[in-house]
C-alpha positions as CSV (number, residue, x, y, z in Angstrom):
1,X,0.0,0.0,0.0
2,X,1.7,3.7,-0.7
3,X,2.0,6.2,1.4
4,X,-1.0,8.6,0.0
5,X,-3.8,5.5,-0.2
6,X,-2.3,4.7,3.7
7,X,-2.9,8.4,4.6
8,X,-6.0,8.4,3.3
9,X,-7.6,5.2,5.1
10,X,-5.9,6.7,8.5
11,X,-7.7,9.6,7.9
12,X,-11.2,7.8,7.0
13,X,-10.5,5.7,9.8
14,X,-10.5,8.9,11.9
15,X,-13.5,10.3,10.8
16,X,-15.2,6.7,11.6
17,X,-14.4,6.8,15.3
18,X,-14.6,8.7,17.7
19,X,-12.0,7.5,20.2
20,X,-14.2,8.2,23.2
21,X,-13.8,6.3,26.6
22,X,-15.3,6.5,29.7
23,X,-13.1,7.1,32.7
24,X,-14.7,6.7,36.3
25,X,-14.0,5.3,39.3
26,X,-14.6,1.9,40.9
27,X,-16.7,3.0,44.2
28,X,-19.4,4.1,41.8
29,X,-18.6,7.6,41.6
30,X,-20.3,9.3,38.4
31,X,-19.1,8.6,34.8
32,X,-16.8,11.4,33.8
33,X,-17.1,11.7,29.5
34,X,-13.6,13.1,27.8
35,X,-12.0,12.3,24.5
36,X,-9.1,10.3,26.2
37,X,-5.5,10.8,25.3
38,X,-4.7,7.2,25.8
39,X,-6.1,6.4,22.9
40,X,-6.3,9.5,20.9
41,X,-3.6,9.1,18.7
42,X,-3.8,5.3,17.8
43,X,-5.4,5.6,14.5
44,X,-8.6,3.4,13.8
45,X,-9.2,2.3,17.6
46,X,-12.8,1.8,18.7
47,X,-14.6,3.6,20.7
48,X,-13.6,1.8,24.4
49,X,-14.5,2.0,27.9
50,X,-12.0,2.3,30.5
51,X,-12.9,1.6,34.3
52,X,-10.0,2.9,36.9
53,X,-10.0,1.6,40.4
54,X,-10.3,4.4,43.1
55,X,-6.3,3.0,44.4
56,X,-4.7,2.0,41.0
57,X,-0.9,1.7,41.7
58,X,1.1,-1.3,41.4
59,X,-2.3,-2.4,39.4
60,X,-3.0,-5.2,37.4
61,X,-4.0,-4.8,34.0
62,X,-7.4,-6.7,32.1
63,X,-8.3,-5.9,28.7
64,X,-12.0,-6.9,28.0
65,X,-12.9,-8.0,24.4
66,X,-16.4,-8.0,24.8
67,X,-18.8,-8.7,22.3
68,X,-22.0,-6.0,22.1
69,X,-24.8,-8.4,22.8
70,X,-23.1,-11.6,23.2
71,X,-22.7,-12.0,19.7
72,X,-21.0,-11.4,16.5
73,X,-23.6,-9.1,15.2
74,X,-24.3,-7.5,18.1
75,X,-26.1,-4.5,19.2
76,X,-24.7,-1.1,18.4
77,X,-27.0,0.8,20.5
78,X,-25.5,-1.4,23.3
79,X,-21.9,-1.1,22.9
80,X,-19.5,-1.4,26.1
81,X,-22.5,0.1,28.4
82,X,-23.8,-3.0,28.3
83,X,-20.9,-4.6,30.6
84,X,-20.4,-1.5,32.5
85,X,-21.7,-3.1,35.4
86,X,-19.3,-6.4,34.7
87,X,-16.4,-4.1,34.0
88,X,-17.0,-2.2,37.5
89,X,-17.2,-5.2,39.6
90,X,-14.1,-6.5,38.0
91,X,-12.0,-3.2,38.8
92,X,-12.8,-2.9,42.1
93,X,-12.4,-6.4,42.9
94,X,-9.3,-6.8,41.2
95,X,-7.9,-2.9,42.1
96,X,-7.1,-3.7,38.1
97,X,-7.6,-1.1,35.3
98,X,-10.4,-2.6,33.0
99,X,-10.1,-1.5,29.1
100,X,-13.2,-2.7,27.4
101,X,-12.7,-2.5,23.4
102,X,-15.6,-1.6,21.7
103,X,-14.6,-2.5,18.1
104,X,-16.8,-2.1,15.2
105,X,-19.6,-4.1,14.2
106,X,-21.3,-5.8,11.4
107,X,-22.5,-4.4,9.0
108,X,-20.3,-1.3,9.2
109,X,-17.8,-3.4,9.0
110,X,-16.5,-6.9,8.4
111,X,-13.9,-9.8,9.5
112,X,-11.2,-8.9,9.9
113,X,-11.6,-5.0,10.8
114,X,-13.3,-6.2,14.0
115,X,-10.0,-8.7,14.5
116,X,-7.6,-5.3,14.1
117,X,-9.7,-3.1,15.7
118,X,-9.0,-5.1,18.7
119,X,-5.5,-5.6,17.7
120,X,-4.7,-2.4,17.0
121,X,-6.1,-1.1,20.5
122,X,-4.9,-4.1,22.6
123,X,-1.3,-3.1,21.4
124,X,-1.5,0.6,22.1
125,X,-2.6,-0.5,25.7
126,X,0.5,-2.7,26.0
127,X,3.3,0.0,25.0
128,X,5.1,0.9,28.1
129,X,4.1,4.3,28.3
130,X,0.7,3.8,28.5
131,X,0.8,1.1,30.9
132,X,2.7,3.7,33.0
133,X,0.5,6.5,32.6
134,X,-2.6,4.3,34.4
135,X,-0.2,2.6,36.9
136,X,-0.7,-0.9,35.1
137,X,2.3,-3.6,36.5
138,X,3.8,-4.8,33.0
139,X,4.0,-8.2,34.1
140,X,0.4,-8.5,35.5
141,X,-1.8,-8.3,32.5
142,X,-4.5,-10.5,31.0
143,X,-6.9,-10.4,27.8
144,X,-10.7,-11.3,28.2
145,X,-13.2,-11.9,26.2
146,X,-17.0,-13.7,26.2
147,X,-18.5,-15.0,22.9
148,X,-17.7,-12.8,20.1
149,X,-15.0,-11.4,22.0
150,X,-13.7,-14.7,23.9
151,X,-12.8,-15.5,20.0
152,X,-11.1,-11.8,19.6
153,X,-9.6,-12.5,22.7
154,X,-7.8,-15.9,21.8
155,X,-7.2,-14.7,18.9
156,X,-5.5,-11.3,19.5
157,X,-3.5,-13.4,21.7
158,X,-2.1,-15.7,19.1
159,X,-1.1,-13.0,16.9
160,X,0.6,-11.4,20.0
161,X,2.8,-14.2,21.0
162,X,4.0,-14.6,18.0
163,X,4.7,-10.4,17.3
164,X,8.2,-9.7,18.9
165,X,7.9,-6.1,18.9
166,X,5.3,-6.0,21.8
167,X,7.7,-6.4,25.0
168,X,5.3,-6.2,27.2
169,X,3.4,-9.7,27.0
170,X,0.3,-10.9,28.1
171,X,0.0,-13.3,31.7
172,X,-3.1,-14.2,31.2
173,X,-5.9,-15.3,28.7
174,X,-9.5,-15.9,30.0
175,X,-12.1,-16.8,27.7
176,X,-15.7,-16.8,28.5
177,X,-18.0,-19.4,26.1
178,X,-16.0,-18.1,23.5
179,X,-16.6,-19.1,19.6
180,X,-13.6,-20.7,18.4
181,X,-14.7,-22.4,14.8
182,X,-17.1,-22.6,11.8
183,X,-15.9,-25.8,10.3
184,X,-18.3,-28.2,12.1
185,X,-21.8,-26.8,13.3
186,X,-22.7,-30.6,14.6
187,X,-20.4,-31.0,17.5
188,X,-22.1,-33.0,20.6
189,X,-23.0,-29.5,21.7
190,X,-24.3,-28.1,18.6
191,X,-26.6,-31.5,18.2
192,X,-28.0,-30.9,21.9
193,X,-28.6,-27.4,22.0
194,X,-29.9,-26.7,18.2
195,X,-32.8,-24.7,19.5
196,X,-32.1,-23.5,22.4
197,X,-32.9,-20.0,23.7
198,X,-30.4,-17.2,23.8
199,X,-28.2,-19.0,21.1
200,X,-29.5,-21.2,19.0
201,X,-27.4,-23.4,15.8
202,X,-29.1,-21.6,12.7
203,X,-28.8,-18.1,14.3
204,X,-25.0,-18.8,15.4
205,X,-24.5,-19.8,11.7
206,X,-25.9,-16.6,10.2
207,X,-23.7,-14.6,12.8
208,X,-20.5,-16.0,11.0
209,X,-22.2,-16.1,7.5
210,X,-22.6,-11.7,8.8
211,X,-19.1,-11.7,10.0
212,X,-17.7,-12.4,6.5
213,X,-20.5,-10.7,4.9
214,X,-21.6,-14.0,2.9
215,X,-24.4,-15.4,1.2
216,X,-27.1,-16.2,3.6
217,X,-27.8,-19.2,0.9
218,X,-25.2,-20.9,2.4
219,X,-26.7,-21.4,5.9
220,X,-28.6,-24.1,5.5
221,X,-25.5,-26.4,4.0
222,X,-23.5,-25.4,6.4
223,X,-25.9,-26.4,9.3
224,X,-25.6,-30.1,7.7
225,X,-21.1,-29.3,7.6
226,X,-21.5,-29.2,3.2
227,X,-18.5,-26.5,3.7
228,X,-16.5,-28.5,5.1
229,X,-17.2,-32.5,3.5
230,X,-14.8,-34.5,2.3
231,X,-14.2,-33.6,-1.0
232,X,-13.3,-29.8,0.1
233,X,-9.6,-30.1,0.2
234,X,-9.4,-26.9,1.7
235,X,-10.9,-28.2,5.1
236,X,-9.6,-32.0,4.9
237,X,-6.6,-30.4,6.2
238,X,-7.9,-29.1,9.3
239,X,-10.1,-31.5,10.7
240,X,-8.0,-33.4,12.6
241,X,-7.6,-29.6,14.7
242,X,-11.0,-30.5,15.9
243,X,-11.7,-34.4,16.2
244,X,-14.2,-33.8,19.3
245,X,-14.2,-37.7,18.8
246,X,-11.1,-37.6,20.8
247,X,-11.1,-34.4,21.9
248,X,-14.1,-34.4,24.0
249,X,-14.6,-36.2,27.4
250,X,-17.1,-39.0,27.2
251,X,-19.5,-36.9,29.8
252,X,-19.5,-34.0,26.5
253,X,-19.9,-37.1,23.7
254,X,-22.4,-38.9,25.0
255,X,-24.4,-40.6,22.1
256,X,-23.8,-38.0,19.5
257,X,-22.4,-38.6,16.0
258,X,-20.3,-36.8,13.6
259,X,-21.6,-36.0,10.7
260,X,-19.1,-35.8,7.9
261,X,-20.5,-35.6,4.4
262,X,-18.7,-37.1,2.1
263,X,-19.8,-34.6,-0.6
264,X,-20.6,-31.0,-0.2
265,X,-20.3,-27.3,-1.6
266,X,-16.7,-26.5,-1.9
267,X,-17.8,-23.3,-3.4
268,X,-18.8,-22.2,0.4
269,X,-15.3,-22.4,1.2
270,X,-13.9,-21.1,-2.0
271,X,-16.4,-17.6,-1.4
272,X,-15.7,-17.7,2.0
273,X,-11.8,-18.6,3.1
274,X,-12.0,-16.8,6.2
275,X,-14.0,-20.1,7.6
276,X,-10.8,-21.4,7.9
277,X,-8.8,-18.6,8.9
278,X,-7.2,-18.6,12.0
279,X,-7.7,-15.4,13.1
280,X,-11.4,-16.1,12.9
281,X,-11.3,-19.4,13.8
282,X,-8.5,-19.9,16.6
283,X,-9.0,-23.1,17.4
284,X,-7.8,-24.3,13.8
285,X,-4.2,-23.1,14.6
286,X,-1.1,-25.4,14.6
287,X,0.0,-26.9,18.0
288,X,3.4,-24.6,17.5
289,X,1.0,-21.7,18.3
290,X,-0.7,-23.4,21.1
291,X,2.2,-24.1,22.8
292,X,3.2,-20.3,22.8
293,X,0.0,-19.4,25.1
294,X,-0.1,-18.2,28.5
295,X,-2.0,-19.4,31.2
296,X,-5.4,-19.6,30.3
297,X,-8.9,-20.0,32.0
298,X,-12.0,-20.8,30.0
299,X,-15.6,-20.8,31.1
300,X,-18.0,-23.3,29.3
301,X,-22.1,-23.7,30.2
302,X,-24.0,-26.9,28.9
303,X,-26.9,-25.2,27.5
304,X,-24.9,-23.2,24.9
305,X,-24.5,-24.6,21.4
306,X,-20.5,-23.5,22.0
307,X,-19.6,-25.3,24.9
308,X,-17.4,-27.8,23.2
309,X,-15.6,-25.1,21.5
310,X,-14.1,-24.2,24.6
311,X,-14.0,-27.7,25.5
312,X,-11.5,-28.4,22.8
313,X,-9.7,-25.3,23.0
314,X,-8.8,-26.1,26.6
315,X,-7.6,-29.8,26.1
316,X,-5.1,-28.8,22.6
317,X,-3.6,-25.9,24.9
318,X,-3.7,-28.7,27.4
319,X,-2.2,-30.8,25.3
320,X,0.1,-28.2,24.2
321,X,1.6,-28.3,27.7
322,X,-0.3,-24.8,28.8
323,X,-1.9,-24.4,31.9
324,X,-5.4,-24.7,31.7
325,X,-8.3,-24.4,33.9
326,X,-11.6,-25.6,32.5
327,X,-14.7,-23.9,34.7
328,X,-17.9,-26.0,33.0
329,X,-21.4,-25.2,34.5
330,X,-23.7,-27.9,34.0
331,X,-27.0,-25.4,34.2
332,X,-25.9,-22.1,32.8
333,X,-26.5,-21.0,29.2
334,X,-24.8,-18.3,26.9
335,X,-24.4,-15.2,28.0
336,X,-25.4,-15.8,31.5
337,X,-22.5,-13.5,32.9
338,X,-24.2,-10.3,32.5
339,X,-27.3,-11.2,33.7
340,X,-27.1,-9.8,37.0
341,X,-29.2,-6.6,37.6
342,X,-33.0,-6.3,37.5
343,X,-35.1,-7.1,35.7
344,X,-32.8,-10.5,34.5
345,X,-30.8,-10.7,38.0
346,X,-30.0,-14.6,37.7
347,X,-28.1,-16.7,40.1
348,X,-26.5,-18.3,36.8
349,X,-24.9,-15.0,36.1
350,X,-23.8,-14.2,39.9
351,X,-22.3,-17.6,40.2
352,X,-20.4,-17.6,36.6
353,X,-19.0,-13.7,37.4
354,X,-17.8,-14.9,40.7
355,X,-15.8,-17.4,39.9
356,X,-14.3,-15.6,36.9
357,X,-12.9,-12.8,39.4
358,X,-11.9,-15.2,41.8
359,X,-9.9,-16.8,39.3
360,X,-8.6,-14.0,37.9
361,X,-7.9,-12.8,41.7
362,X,-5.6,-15.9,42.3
363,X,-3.8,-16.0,39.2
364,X,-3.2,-12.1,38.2
């Protein structure tokens, strides 16, 4: 790209975003709006929220990828406010400074602009002099995501640990029933949740089929795995990245089958490579790339048509000879975590948000 045609999408970029975060305390005091210089000159960050604890030196550091309605698409109107409540638990119980990237959505935008959005932003947090400026320890900082943004998350973390010109690296990664892949929509979890509330199979295929701004003809193929059959060299290769066959505990398997068809639509993957793109789909990365992972914590819940996506994901870093701690809730459901003020205060999200932060606690 030359230099005029860079100019000019740094200064379209610009004019897209407004680089706006909201600083406050964490004892509640009131919301304080200002165009932040933290993030003022890093050109095409999203719009993100920052929470400060009331005592922040010597602090840890959390960066929040969190989706905007628990979901690819999301809900723009939404944006960060809707975890402000999550974020300011988490700073005051962790006396951590919580940045909460609000990258940009579908449709304005599509894979991968929300990928380095959050990139772009996460590294700008991580330079030295910005980590000084909020009193952020450099060698106490984690990434975080749920859904949408558990797969930013993992994601921005691959790409990190493999990027030598970020010194300042990354302790931790926790995921929360993050989305990991889009070559097989029949895992056991997939098969026992198809229609269930909140998240259900078709809707969590026409999220990715929105995230690469594809052909909503595809859907129904792809809910039967035609993208990814046999005869679709593209994805042969990658299947063995996700056997949940031997992957998956027996207590996740149960009775469920694979379905692999043995003829499909290679055209899917042909319009649509990004399916198998690791930066979209993290769990498809090489075990070299596993390995280079930090300690990680992910939260699964059996009513959630992802939970073996974070299943899997935990035993290959597992397996990869990364720390891993896998928090499964046999009677929560996806998204459960921020439902915990009126009028949808439920226990499931009290329970999952406190063990999160307790984790977090012990291991930051």
């Amino acid at each position: 790209m030359g230099a005029t045609t860079l100019q000019q999408t740094c200064q379209e970029a610009e004019k897209n975003l407004l680089h706006c975060l909201c600083l406050y305390t964490a004892k509640a005091a009131p919301v304080q709006h200002e165009i932040s210089p933290c993030f003022a000159d890093c050109v095409g960050s999203p719009d993100s929220l920052l929470c400060v604890p009331a005592l922040t030196q010597h602090s840890v550091g959390s960066l929040e990828a969190h989706a905007a309605g628990c979901h690819f698409q999301g809900n723009p109107a939404n944006g960060t406010s809707f975890y402000n409540n999550l974020c300011r638990i988490m700073a005051e119980s962790l006396n951590a400074v919580i940045v909460s990237i609000e990258y940009r959505l579908v449709p304005e935008v599509h894979f991968p602009e929300q990928f380095y959005d959050t990139l772009r932003a996460t590294k700008y947090f991580l330079r030295s002099d910005i980590l000084a400026k909020y009193s952020v320890n450099p060698g106490r900082i984690a990434i975080s995501g749920d859904s949408a943004g558990g797969n930013l998350a993992a994601a921005v973390c691959q790409q990190l640990s493999l990027d030598d010109s970020v010194t300042n690296k990354l302790k931790l990664q926790a995921l929360i029933y993050p989305v990991l892949q889009a070559l097989d929509f029949n895992t056991p979890s997939y098969q026992q949740n198809t229609d269930m509330p909140v998240l259900p199979r078709f809707v969590m295929v026409k999220f990715w089929i929105d995230y690469f701004n594809g052909n909503y003809d595809f859907a129904p193929s792809m809910l039967i795995n035609n993208h990814t059959s046999l005869d679709v060299s593209q994805a042969v290769y990658f299947r063995g990245h996700l056997n949940w066959t031997s992957l998956l505990p027996s207590t996740f398997k149960k009775n469920y089958k694979p379905v692999i068809q043995p003829t499909g639509k290679a055209e899917i993957i042909q319009e649509i490579p990004a399916l198998l793109d690791i930066r979209a789909a993290p769990l498809l990365a090489e075990k070299e790339m596993f390995q280079l992972q930090p300690k990680t914590y992910i939260l699964t819940c059996e009513n959630d048509v992802l939970r073996d996506d974070g299943i899997m994901y935990a035993k290959r870093l597992e397996s990869a000879g990364v720390e891993v701690t896998l928090d499964h809730f046999d009677d929560c459901f996806h998204g459960c975590m921020i439902f915990t003020i009126w009028p949808t205060n439920f226990s499931s999200g009290h329970r999952t948000r406190d063990s999160y932060i307790k984790w977090l606690a012990e291991n930051l």
